[in-house]
C-alpha positions in Angstrom: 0.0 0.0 0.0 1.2 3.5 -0.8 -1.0 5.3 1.9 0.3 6.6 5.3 -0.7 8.7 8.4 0.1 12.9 8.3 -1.3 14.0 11.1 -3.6 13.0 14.0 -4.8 14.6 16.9 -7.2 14.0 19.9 -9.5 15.4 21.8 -11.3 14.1 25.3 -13.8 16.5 27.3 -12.2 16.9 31.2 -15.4 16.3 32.7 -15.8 13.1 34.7 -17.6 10.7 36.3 -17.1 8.4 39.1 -18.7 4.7 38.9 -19.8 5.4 42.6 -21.8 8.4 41.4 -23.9 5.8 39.3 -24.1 3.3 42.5 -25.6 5.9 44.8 -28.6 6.4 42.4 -29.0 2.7 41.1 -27.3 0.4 43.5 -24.8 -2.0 43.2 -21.2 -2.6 44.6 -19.1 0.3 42.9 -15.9 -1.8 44.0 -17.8 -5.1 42.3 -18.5 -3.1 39.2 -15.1 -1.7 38.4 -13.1 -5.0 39.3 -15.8 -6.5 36.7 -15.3 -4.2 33.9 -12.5 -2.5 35.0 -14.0 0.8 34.3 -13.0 3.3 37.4 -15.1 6.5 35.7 -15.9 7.5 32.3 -15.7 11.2 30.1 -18.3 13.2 29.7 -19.0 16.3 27.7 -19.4 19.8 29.1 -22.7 21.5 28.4 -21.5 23.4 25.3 -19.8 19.9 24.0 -21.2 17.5 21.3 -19.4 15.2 18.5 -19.2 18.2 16.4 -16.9 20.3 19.2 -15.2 17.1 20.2 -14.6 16.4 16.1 -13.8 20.1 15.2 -10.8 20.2 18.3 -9.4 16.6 17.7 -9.2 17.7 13.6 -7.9 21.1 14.6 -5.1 19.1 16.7 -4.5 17.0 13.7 -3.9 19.8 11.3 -1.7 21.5 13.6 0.9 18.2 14.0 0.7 18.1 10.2 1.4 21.0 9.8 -0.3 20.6 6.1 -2.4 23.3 4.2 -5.8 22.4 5.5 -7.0 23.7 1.8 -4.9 20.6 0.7 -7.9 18.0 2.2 -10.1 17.0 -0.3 -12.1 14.7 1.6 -13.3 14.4 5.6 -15.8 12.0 7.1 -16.8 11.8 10.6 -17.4 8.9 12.2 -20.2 8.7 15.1 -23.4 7.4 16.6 -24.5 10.8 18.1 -24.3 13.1 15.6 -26.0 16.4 17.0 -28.4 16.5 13.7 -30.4 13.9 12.4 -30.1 15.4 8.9 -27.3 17.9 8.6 -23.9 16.6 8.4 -21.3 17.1 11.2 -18.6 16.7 8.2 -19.3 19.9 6.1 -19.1 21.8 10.1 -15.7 20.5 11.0 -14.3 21.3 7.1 -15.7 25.0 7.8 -13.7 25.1 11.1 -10.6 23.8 10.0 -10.6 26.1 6.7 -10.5 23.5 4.7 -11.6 24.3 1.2 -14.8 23.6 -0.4 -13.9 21.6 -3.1 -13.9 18.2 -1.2 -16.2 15.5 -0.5 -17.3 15.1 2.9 -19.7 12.6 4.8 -21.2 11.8 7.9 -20.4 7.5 8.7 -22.3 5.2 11.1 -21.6 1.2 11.9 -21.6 2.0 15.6 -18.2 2.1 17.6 -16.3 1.2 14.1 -17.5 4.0 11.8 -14.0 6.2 12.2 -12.2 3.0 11.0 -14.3 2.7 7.8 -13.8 6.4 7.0 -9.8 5.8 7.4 -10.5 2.8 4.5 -12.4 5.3 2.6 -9.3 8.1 2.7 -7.2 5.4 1.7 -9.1 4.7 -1.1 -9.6 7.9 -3.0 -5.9 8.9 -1.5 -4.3 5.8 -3.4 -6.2 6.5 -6.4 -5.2 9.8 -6.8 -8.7 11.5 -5.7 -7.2 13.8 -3.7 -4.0 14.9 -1.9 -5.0 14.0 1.8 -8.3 12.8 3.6 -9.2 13.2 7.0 -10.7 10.0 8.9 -12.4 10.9 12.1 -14.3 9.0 14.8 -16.0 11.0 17.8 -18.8 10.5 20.2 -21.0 11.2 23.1 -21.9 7.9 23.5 -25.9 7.3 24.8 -27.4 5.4 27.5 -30.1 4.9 29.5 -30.0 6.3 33.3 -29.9 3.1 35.3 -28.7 0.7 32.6 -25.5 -1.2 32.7 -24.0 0.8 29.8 -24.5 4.1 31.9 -21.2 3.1 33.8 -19.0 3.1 30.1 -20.6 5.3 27.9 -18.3 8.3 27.4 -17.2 11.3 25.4 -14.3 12.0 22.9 -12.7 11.8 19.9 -9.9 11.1 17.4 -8.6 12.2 13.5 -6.1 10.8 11.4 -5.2 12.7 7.9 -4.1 9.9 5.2 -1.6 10.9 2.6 0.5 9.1 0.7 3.4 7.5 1.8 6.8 10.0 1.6 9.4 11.7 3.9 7.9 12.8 7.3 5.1 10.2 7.4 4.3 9.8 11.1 3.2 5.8 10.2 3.0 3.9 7.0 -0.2 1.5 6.9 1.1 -1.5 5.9 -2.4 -3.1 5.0 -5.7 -3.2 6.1 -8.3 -6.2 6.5 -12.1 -6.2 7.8 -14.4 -8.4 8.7 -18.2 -8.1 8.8 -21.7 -10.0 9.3 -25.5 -9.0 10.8 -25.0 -9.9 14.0 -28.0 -8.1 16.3 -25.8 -7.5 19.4 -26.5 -3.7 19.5 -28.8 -1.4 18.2 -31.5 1.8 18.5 -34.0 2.1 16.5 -35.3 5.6 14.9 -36.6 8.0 17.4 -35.5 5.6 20.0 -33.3 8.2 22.6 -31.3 5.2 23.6 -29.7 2.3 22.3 -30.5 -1.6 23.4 -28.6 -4.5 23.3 -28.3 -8.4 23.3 -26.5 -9.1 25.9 -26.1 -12.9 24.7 -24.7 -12.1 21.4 -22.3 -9.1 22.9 -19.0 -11.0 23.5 -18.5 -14.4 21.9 -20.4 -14.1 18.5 -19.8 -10.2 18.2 -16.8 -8.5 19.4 -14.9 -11.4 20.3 -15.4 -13.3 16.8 -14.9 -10.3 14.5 -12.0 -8.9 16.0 -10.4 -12.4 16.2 -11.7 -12.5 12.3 -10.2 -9.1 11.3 -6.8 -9.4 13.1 -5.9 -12.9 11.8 -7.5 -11.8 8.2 -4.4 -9.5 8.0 -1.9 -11.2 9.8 -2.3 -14.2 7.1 -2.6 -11.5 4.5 0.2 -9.4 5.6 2.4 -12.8 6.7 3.2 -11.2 10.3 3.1 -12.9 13.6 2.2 -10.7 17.4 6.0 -11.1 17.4 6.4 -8.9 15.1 4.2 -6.0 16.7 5.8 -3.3 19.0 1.6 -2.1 20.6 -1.6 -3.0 19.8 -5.1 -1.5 20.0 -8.5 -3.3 20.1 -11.5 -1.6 20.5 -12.2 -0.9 23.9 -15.8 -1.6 25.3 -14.6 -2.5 28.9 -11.2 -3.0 30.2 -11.3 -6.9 30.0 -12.4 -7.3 26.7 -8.9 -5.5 25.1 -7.0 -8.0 26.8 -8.9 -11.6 26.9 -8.4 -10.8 23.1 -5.2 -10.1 23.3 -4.5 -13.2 24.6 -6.6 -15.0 22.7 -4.3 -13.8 19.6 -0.8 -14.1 21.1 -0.4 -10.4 22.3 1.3 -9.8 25.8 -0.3 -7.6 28.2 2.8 -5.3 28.2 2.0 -4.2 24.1 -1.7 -3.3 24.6 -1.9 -1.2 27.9 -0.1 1.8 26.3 -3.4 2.4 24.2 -5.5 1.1 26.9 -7.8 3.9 28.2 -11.1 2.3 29.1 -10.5 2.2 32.3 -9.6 6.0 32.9 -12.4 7.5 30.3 -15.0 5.1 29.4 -15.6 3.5 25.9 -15.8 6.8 23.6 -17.3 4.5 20.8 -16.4 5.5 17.6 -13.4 7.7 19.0 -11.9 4.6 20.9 -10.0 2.7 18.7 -8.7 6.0 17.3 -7.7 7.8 20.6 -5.9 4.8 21.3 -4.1 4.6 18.7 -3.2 7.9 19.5 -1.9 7.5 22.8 0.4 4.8 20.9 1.5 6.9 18.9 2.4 10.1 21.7 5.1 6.8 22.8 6.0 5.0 19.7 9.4 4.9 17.9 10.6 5.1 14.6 10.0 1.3 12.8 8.1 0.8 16.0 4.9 -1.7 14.3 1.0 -1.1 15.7 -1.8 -3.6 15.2 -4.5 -1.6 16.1 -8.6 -3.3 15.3 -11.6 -1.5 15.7 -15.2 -3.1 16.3 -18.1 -1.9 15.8 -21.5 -3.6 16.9 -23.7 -4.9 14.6 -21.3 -6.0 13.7 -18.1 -6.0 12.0 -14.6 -5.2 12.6 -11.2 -3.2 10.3 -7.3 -4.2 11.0 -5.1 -1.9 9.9 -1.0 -2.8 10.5 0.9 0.6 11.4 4.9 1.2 11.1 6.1 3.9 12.6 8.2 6.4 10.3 10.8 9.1 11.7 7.6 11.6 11.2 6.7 10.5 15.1 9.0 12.7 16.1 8.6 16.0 13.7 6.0 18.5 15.8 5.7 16.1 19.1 4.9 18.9 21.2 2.6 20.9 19.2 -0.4 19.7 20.8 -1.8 18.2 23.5 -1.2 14.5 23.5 -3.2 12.1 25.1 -2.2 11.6 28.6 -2.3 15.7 28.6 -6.1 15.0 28.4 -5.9 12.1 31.3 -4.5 14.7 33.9 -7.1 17.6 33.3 -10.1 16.7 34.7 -12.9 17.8 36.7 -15.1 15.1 38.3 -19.2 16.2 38.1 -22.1 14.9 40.5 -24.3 12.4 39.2 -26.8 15.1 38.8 -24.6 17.9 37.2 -24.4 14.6 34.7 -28.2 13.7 34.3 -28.9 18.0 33.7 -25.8 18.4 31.4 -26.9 15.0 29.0 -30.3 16.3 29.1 -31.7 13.0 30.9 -33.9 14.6 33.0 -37.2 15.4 32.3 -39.1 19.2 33.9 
């Protein structure tokens, strides 16, 4: 493949809250729960945030550690299952606030937690055939969930963007290949109008994420004729904090190689931003010829590897924005009520 990442950036609201915040309204153990999913507390988004803010900021941060001519993207699609407008794309908003120009194609994606991942595929594509100079990939959420359900104590805020380019001097990461795997399997779902999404609990781990990220990583470990041994990190989607590493195990990977892109258990799942953010946060600590696996999932259900090595690019512009663990330190943790008004789950 002749495609490689530019630029990427990350965003992650500083509001937070605590698992025991949840317990106090809905009972439970708070210690039982976060041994069980290994989820201390979870991001949320200010007031004035949405996917839209959380995609403009993590694009903005992109640009910036490109340091590319943002009129030089000729194509962005954001990735979410919370887009603030039902019909009215949160693409064409982002392109305005970046400056990017207006002869591009932009587009809104959905396939739940995996739709940023399908839009980096899609800026590979028109990128390798010449369609245009660079595309930008995002995935961002403010992921929903019912007050009271078991979802409430992961679903969280943030976001991530990659710009694709084509492979060169400077490249922060060359993708080596890409591989995806997808079937209809009902494990998650909301239907129209429905403010919150349901799911089938049964079908959630082994015929869902389990068997599609298994599916996905192998697909392109056979395709790209790599072992885990030859992988520096890797990043699985991140519904919980157990999930990441039983398949992790399952496929050979030491514990040591995923917990750098681990962040489940400080922010929540951020859905369609969590595979990306943690890429990201591999990235802030990689090395030069440094090799990612990193394999998103998204319910529903299907799954996209991509294999990463690192290029001398890593380095160029480090400290131009915030990195990751920047966004793990500032934080302010909110009431269980400041949460409910802020989200809107309260009804006057």
């Amino acid at each position: 493949m002749n495609t490689a990442i530019i630029g990427y950036g990350a965003y992650i609201p500083r509001y937070r809250l605590k698992v025991e915040e949840a317990t106090k309204v809905w009972g439970g153990n708070a210690k039982d729960i976060k041994n069980g999913i290994m989820v201390k507390e979870k991001s949320v988004p200010a007031p004035d945030e949405d996917t839209a803010t959380i995609a403009v900021t993590a694009a903005r941060n992109a640009v910036k550690r490109s340091q590319i001519d943002p009129q030089e993207i000729g194509a962005i699609y954001v990735g979410s299952e919370s887009h603030p407008y039902a019909v009215k794309p949160t693409a064409t908003m982002v392109a305005e606030a970046i400056r990017a120009t207006p002869n591009l194609t932009a587009a809104d994606y959905e396939f739940a937690c995996k739709a940023g991942t399908a839009a980096i595929q899609s800026c590979m594509g028109l990128v390798e055939a010449n369609m245009c100079k660079y595309g930008m990939a995002i995935g961002a959420d403010t992921a929903q969930s019912e007050p009271g359900d078991p979802l409430e104590y992961t679903a969280a805020a943030g976001g991530g963007a990659l710009i694709v380019g084509k492979d060169g001097n400077d490249v922060i990461a060359k993708i080596d290949g890409t591989f995806s795997y997808t079937t209809d399997t009902p494990d998650f779902w909301r239907r129209e109008m429905e403010p919150y999404p349901k799911h089938g609990g049964r079908f959630t781990g082994q015929p869902a994420y389990f068997k599609h990220i298994l599916s996905a990583a192998n697909g392109l470990l056979r395709q790209l004729q790599l072992t885990p041994q030859d992988f520096d990190y890797a990043v699985f989607h991140q519904p919980n904090g157990k999930f990441p590493l039983k398949v992790a195990k399952r496929l050979g990977f030491p514990r040591e190689k995923v917990e750098p892109g681990l962040l489940t258990p400080e922010i929540g799942n951020t859905y369609s931003g969590a595979t990306l953010i943690g890429l990201a946060s591999i990235l802030d600590q990689a090395e030069p010829e440094d090799r990612i696996l990193a394999v998103s999932f998204g319910s529903g259900a299907g799954s996209d590897a991509f294999s990463l090595t690192v290029k001398d690019g890593v380095k160029k512009n480090a400290d131009s924005v915030p990195k990751v663990k920047d966004y793990l330190k500032n934080k302010k943790y909110v009431s269980y009520g400041e949460y409910t008004k802020s989200r809107e789950l309260l009804v006057k």
